[in-house]
C-alpha positions in Angstrom: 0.0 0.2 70.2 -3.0 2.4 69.6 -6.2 0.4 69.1 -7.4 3.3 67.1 -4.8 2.5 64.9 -4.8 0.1 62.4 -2.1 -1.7 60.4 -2.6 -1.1 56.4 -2.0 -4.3 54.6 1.7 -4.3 53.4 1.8 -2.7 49.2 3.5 -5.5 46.7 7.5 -4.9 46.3 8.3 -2.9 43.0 10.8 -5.8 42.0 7.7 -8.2 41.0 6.3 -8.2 37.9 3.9 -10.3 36.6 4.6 -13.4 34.8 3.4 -13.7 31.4 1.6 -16.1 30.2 2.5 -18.9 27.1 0.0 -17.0 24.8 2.0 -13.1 25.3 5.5 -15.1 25.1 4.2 -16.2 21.9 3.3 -12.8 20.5 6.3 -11.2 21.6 8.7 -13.9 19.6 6.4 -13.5 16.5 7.0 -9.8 16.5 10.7 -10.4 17.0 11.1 -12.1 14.1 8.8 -10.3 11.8 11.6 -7.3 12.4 14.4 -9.1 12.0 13.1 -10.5 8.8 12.9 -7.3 7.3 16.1 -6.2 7.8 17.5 -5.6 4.2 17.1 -3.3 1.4 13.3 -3.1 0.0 12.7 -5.3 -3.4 13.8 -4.1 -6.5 16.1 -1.4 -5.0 19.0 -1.6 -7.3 16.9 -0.5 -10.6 15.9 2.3 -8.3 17.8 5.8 -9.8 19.0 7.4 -6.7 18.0 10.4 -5.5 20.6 12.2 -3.6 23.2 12.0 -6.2 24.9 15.5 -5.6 27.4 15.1 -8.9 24.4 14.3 -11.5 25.5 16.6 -14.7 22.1 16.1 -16.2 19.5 19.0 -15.3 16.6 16.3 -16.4 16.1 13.0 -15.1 17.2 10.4 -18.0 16.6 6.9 -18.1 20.2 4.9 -17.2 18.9 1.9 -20.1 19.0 4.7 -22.9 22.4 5.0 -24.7 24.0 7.6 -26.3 22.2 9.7 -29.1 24.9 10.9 -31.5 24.5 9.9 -35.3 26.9 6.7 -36.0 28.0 6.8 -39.4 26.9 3.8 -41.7 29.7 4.5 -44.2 33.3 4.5 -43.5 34.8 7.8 -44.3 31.3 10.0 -44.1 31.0 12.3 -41.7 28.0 12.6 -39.0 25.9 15.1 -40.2 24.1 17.2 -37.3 20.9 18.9 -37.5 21.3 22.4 -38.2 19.0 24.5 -35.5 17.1 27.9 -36.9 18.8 30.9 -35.2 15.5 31.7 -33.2 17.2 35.4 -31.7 17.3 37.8 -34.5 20.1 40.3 -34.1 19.7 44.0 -33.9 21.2 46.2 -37.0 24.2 48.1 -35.5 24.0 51.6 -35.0 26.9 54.3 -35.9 27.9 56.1 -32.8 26.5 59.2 -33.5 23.0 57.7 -34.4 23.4 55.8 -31.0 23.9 58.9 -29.0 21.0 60.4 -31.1 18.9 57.7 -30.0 20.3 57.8 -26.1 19.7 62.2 -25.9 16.2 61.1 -27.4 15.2 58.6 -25.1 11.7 59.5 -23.3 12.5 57.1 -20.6 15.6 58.6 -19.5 14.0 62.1 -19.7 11.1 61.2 -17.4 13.6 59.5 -14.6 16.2 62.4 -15.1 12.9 65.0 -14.1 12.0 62.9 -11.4 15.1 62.8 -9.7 15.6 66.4 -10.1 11.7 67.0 -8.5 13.4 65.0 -5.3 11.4 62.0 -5.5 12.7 58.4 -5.0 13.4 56.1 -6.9 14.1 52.2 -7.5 17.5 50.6 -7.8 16.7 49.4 -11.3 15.8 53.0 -12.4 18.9 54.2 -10.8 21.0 51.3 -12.7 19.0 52.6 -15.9 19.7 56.0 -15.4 23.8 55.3 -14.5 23.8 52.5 -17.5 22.3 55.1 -20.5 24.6 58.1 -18.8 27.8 56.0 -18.7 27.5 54.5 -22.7 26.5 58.4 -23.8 29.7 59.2 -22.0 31.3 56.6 -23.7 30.0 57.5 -27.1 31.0 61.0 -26.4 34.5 59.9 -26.0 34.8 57.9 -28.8 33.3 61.1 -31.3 35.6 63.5 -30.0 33.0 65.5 -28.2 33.9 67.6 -25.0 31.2 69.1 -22.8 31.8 72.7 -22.2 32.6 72.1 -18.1 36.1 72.5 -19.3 35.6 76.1 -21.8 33.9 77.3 -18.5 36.2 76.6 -15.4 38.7 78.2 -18.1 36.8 81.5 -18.6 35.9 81.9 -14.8 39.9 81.5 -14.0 40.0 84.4 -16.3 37.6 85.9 -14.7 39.2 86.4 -11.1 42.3 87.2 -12.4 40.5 90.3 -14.0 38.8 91.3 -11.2 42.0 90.9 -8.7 43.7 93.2 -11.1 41.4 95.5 -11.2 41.5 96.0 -7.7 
């Protein structure tokens, strides 16, 4: 051997731990059986409403201990009488067809988008639902009064037209 060299003292083997002491074995038994103590449901938990139930009808949260609120009736034969609720929405006089299209050909709304489309500029997709909306019902109306827009008279006249000028020829 080299007497340079010198031995390093041998490293203690992985496999041996430390013993632990009576005070550590203590703690360790303590905290064993302070979690397997708890090991139940929490206090109380069945008067708990539960949260995830996913077939609840109600939209608000109602207290399970409150019964039923329909009027019993304290005489036999008498009807329950229920509370009679104020129509809050008032409803709109209806309009004759023709004042209806009146009101539709007059509508400053309608005029503005109509302009704007033809001036090439965008627009939304509830203007464009407005604009098909008022157009299909003044259709509709049209229809129902017997009104026919002169497309038709037209197409007629310029068939009439050509045939004139291809005899002519």
């Amino acid at each position: 051997m080299n007497p340079l060299k010198k031995k390093t003292p041998a490293r203690a083997s992985a496999g041996k731990q430390k013993r632990k002491n009576r005070e550590e074995l203590n703690a360790e038994g303590r905290a064993r059986k302070r979690e397997k103590k708890h090991r139940g449901n929490p206090p109380g938990n069945r008067y708990q409403e539960k949260s995830g139930d996913k077939y609840s009808s109600d939209k608000q949260q109602r207290d399970p201990r409150l019964g039923s609120k329909v009027p019993v009736p304290l005489i036999i034969g008498e009807q329950p009488t229920k509370p009679v609720v104020a129509n809050k929405v008032e409803t709109k006089p209806r309009l004759s067809p023709q004042e209806e299209l009146a009101m539709l050909e007059n509508d400053d709304r309608l005029d503005a988008l109509l302009e704007r489309l033809e001036n090439g500029e965008s627009l939304s997709k509830e203007e464009h639902d407005y604009i098909d909306i008022t157009l299909d019902r003044i259709d509709a109306l049209m229809e129902e009064l017997g009104i026919k827009l002169d497309e038709e008279e037209s197409e007629e006249e310029k068939q009439d037209d050509i045939m004139q000028l291809l005899k002519g020829k």
